[in-house]
C-alpha positions as YAML, in Angstrom:
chain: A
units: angstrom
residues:
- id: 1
  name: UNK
  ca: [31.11, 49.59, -25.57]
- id: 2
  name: UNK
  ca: [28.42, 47.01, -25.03]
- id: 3
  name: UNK
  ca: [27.62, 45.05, -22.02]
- id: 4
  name: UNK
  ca: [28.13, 41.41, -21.95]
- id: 5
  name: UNK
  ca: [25.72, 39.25, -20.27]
- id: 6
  name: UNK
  ca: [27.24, 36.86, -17.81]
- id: 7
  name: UNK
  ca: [24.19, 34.82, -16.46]
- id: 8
  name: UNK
  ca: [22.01, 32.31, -18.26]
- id: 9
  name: UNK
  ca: [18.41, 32.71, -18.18]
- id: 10
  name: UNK
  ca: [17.05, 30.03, -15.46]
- id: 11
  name: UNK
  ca: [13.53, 29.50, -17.35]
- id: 12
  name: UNK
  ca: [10.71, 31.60, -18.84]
- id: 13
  name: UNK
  ca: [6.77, 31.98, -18.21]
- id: 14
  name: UNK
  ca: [4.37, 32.09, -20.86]
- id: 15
  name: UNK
  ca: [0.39, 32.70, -20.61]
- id: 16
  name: UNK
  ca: [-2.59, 32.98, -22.55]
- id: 17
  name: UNK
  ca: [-5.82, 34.47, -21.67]
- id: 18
  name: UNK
  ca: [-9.18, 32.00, -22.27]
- id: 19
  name: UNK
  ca: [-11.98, 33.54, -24.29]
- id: 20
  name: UNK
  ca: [-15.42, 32.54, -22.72]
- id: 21
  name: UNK
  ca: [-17.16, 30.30, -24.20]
- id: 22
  name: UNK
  ca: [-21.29, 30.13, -23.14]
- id: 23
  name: UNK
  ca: [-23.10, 26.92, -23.46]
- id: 24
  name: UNK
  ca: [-26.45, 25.87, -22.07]
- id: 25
  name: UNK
  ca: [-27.06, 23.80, -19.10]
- id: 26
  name: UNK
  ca: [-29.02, 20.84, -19.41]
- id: 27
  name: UNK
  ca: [-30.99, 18.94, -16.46]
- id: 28
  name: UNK
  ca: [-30.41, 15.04, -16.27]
- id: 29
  name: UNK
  ca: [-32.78, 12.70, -16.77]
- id: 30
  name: UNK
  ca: [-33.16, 9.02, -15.78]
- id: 31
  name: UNK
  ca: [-34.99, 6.03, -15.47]
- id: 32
  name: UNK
  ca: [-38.35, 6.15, -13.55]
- id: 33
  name: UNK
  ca: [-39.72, 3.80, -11.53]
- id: 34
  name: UNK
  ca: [-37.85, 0.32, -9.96]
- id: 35
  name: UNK
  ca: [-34.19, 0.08, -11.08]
- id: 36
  name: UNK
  ca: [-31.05, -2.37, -10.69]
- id: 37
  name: UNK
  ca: [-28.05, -0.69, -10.42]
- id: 38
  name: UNK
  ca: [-24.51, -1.75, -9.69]
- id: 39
  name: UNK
  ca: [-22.84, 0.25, -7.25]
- id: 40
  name: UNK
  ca: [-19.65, -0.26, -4.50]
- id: 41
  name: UNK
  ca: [-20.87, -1.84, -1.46]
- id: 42
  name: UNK
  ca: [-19.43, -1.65, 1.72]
- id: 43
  name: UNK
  ca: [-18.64, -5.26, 3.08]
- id: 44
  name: UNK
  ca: [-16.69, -4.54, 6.07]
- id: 45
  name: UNK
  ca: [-14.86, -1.53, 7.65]
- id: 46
  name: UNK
  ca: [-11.90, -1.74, 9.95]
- id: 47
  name: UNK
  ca: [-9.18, 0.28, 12.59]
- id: 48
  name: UNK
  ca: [-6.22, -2.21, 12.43]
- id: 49
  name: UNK
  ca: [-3.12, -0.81, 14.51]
- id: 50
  name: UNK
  ca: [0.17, -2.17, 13.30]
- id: 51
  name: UNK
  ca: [3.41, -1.76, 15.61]
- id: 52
  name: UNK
  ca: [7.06, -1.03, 13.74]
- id: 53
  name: UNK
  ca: [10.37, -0.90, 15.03]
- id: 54
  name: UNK
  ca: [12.86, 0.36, 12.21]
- id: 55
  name: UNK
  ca: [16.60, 1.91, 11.93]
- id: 56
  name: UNK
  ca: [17.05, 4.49, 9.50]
- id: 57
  name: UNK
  ca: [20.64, 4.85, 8.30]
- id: 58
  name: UNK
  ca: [20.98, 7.92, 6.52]
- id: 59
  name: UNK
  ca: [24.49, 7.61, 5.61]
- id: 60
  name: UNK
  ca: [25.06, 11.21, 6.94]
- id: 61
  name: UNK
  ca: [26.44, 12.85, 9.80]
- id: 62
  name: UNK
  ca: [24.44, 15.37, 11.26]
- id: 63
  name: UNK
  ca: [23.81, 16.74, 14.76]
- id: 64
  name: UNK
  ca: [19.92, 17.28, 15.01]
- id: 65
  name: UNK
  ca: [16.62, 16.13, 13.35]
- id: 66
  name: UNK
  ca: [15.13, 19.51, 12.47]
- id: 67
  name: UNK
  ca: [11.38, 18.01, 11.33]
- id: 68
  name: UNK
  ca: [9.84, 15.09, 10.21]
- id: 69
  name: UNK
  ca: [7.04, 14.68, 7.85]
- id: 70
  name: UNK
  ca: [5.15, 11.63, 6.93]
- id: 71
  name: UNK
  ca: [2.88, 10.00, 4.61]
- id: 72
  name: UNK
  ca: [0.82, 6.34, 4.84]
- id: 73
  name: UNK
  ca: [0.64, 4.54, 1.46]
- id: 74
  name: UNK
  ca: [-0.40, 0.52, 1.14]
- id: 75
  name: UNK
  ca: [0.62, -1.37, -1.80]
- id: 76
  name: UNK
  ca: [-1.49, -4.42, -0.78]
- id: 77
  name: UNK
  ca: [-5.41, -5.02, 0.39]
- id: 78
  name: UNK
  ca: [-6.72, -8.53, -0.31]
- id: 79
  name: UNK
  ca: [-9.15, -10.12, 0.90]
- id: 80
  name: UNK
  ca: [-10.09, -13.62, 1.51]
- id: 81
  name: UNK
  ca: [-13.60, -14.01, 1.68]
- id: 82
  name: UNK
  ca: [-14.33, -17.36, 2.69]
- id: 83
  name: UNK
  ca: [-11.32, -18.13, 5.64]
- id: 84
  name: UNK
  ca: [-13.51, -16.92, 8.88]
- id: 85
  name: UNK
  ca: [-16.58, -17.89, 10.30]
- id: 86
  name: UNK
  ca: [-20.02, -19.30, 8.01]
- id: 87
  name: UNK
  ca: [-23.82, -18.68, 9.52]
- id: 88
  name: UNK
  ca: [-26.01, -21.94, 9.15]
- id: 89
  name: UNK
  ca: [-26.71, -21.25, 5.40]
- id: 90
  name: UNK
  ca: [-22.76, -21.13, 4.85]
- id: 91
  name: UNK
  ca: [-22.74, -17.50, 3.67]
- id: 92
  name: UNK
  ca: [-19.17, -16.00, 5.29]
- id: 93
  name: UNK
  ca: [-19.11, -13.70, 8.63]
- id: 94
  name: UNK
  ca: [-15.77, -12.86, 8.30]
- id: 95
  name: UNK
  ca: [-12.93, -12.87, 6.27]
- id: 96
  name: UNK
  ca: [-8.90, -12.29, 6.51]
- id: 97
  name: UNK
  ca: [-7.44, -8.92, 4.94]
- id: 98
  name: UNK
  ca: [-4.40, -9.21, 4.31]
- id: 99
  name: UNK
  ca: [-2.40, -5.44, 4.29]
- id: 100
  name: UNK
  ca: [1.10, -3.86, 3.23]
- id: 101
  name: UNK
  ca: [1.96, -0.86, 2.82]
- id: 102
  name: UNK
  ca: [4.81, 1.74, 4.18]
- id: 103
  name: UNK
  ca: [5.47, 5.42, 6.33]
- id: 104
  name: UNK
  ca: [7.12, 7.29, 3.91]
- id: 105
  name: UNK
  ca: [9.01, 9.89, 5.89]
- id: 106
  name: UNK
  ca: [10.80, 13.04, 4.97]
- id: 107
  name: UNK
  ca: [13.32, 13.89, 7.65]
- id: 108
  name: UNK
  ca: [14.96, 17.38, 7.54]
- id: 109
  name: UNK
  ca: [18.67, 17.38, 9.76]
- id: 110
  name: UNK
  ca: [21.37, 19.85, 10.24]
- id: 111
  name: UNK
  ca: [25.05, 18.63, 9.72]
- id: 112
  name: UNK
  ca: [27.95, 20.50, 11.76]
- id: 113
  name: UNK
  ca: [31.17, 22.02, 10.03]
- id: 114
  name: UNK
  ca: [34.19, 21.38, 11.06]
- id: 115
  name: UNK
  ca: [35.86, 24.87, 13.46]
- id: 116
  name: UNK
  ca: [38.30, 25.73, 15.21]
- id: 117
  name: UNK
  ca: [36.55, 27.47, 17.68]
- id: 118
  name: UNK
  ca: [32.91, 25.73, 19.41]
- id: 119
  name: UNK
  ca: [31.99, 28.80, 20.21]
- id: 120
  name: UNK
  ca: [30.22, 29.23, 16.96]
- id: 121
  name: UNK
  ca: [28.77, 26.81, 14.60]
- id: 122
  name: UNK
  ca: [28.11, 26.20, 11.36]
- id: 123
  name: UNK
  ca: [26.26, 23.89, 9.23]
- id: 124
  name: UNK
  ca: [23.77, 23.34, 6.41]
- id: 125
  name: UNK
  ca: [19.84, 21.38, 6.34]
- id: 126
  name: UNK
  ca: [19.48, 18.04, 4.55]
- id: 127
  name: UNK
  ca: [16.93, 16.23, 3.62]
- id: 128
  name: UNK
  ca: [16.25, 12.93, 3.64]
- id: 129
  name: UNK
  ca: [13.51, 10.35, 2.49]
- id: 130
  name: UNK
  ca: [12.96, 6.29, 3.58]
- id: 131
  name: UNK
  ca: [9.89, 4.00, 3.44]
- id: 132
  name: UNK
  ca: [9.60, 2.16, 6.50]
- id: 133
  name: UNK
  ca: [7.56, -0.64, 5.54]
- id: 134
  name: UNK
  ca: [4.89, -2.70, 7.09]
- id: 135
  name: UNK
  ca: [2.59, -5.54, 6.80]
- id: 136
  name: UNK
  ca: [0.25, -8.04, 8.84]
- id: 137
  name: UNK
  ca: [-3.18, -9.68, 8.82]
- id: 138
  name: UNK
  ca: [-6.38, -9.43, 10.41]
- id: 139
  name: UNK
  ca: [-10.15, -10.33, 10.47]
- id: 140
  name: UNK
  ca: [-13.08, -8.18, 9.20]
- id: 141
  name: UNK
  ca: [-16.30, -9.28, 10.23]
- id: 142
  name: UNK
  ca: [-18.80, -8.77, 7.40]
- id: 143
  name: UNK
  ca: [-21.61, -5.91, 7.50]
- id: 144
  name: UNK
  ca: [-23.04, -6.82, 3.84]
- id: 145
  name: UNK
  ca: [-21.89, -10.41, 2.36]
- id: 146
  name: UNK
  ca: [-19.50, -10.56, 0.12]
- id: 147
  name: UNK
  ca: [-20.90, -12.46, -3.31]
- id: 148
  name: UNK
  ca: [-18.70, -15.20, -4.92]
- id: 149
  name: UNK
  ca: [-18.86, -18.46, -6.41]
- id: 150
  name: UNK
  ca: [-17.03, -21.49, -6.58]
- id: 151
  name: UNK
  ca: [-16.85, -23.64, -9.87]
- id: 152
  name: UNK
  ca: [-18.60, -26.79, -10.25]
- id: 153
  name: UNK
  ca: [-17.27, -29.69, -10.48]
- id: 154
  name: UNK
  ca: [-16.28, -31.00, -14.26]
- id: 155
  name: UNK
  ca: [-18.62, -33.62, -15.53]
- id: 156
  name: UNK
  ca: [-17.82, -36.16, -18.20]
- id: 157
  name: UNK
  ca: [-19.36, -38.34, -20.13]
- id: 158
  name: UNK
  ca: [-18.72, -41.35, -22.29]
- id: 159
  name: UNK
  ca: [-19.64, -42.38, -25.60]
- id: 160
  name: UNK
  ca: [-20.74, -46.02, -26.29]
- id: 161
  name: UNK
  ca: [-18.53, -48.07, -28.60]
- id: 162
  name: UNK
  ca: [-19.33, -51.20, -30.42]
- id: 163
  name: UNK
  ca: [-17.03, -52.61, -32.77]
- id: 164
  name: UNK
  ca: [-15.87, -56.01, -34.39]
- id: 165
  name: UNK
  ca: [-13.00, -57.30, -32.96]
- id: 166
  name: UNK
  ca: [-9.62, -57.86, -35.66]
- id: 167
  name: UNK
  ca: [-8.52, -61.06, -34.18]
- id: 168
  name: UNK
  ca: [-12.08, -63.00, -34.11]
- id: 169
  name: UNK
  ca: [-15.33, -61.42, -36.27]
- id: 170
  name: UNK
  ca: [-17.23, -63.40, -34.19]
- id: 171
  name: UNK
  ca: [-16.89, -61.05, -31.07]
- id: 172
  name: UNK
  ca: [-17.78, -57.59, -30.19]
- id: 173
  name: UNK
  ca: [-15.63, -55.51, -28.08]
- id: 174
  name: UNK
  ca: [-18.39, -53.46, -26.09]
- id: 175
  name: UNK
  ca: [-17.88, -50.15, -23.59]
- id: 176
  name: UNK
  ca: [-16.05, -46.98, -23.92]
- id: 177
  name: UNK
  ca: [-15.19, -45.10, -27.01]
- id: 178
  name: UNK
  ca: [-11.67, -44.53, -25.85]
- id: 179
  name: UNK
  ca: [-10.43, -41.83, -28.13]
- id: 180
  name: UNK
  ca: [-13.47, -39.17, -27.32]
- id: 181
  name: UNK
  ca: [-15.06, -37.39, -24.19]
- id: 182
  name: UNK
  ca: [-17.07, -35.09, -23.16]
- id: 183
  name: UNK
  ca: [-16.90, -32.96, -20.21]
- id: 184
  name: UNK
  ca: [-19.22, -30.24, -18.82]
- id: 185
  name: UNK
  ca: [-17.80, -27.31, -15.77]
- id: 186
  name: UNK
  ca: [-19.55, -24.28, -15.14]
- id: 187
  name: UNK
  ca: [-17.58, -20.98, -14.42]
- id: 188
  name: UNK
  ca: [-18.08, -18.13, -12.75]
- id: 189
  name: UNK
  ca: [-16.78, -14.83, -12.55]
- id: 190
  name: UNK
  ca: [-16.95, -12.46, -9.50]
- id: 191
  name: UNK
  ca: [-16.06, -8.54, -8.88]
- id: 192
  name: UNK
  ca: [-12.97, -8.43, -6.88]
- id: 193
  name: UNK
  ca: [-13.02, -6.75, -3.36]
- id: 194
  name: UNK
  ca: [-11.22, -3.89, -3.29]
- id: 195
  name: UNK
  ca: [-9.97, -1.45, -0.30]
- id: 196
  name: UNK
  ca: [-10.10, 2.26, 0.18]
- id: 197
  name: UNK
  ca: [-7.63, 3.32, 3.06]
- id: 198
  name: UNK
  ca: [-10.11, 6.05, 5.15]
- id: 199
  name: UNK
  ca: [-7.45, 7.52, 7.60]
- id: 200
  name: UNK
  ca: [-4.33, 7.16, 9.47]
- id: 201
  name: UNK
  ca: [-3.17, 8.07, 12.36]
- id: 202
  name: UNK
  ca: [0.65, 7.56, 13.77]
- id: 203
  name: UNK
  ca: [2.19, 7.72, 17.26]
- id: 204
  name: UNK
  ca: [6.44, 7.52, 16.99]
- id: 205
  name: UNK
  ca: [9.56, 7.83, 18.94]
- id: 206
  name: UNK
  ca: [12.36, 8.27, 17.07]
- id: 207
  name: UNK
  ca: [15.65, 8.22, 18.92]
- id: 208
  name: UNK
  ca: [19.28, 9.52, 17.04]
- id: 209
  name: UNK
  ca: [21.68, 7.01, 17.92]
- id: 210
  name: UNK
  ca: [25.13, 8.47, 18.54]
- id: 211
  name: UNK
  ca: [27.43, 7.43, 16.28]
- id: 212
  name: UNK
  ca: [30.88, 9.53, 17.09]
- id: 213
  name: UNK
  ca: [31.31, 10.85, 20.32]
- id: 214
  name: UNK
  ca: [34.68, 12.43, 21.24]
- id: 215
  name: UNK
  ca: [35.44, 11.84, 25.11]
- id: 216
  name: UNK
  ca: [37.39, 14.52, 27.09]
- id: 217
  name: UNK
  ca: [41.48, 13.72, 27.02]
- id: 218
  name: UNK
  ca: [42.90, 13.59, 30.98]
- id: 219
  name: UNK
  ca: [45.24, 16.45, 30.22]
- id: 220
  name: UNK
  ca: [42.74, 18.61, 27.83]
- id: 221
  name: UNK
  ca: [42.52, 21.81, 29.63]
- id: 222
  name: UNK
  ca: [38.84, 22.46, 31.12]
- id: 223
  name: UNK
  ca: [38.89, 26.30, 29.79]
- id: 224
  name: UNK
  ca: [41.16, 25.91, 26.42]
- id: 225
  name: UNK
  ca: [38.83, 26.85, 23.25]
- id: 226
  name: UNK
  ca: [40.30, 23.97, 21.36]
- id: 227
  name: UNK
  ca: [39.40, 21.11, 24.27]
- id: 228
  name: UNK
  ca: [35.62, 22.56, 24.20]
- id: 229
  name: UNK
  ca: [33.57, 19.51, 23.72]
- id: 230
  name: UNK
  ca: [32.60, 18.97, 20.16]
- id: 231
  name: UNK
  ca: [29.11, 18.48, 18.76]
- id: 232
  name: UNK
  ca: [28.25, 15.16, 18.71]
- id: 233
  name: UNK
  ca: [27.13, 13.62, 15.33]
- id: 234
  name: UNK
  ca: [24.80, 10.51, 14.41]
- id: 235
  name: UNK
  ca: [24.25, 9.19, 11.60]
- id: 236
  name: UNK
  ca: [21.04, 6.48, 12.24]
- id: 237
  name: UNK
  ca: [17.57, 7.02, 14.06]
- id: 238
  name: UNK
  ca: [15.95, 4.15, 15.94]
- id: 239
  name: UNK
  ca: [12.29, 4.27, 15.39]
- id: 240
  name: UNK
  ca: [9.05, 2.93, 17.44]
- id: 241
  name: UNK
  ca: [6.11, 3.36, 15.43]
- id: 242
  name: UNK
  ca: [2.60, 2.70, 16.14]
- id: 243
  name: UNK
  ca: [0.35, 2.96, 13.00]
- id: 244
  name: UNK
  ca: [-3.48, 2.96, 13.16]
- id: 245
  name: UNK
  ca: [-5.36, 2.80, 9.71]
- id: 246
  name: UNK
  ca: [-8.68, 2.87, 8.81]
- id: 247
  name: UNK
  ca: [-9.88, 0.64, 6.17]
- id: 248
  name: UNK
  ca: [-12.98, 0.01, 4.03]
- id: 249
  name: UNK
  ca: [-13.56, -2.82, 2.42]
- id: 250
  name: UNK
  ca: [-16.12, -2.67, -0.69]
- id: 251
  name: UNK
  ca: [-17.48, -5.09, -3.65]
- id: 252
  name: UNK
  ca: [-19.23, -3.84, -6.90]
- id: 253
  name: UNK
  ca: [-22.71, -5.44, -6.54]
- id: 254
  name: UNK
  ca: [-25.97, -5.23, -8.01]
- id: 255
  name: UNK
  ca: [-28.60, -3.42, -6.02]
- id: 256
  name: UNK
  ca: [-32.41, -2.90, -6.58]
- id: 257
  name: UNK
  ca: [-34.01, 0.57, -5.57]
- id: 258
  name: UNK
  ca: [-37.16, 0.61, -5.73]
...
């Protein structure tokens, strides 16, 4: 009699050892002397704190946050060069950075059965995720400028026209060629700032708001094992966050090293 196999197999594993391969290692070489290179430079760096106050609805009941973990992502980091202050040769001090981003947060809870007795319960751990977004603005004042350059402004020019006029040969209509002109704009093309985010830090308060709660009937007796007090269960968390990110700002420029 042969045994049938009930179970399906949940995945298999399948691995291959490398052979080694030897090579030779080779020492790099570059140029001697004076060189122009172009490297990230660091314009500006900046702590920016940003205050949040969110509700997360999980759609869930459950009776306790278990643990919380959470993760800072941004989404946005422009810059605006030229909106702050100029020195006296009109080169920019500052500029505006504009940031958004959002707390991504994984929040473990434990939901409550339903038993006849409160003596013991029983539930299971959840999981859920949200994005609490944020954004604002602020100023970075400028440790290296930040190079850019405006277009100039188009210039045209006409052609002369002389020609005889069809009503009267006698006359000469004399000015612009009407039906061609020239123009001449220079354009310029810059390397966008871009933003690494260095660290952050994040001070919250999160507070379960009580969703259910199931008061104590006049004539429930005090000591009966079905008037026990239930858990209570929630179902949202109130948030106050306070968010403090570090930020650089850089710009691909060319550099001399001499």
């Amino acid at each position: 009699m042969g045994y049938e196999y009930k179970y399906k197999p949940c995945g298999t594993v399948k691995a291959e050892t490398l052979p080694f391969s030897p090579g030779r290692n080779i020492e790099p070489k570059g140029i001697c002397g004076p060189v122009t290179i172009k490297v990230p430079v660091v314009l500006a760096e900046k702590e920016v704190q940003i205050d949040v106050e969110a509700i997360i609805d999980i759609k869930d009941k459950f009776s306790e946050i278990k643990r919380i973990k959470k993760n800072v992502q941004l989404i946005q980091c422009k810059l605006i060069p030229n909106a702050g202050e100029k020195d006296c040769d009109g080169k920019p001090k500052s500029g505006k950075l504009f940031i958004k981003g959002f707390v991504e947060k994984n929040i473990e809870y434990a939901t409550v059965d339903e038993c006849e007795y409160a003596d013991v319960k029983r539930g299971s751990i959840k999981d859920a995720t949200a994005k609490v977004p944020f954004q604002t603005v602020t100023d970075v004042w400028f440790e290296t400028a930040p190079e850019f350059r405006f277009r100039s402004r188009s210039k045209e020019f006409d052609y002369f026209q002389r020609e005889v006029g069809c009503k009267n040969d006698c006359e000469e209509t004399l000015g612009k060629l009407l039906c061609e002109t020239g123009y001449e704009e220079d354009i310029y093309f810059v390397e966008r700032p871009f933003c690494e985010l260095i660290s952050a830090k994040i001070f919250d308060l999160d507070q379960i708001k009580e969703e259910n709660k199931y008061p104590k009937k006049k004539d429930e007796d005090c000591y009966d094992d079905k008037g026990k007090d239930k858990e209570e269960e929630y179902c949202k968390i109130i948030e106050k966050m306070v968010v403090l990110l570090k930020v650089k700002v850089l710009q691909n420029q060319q550099v001399e090293i001499k």
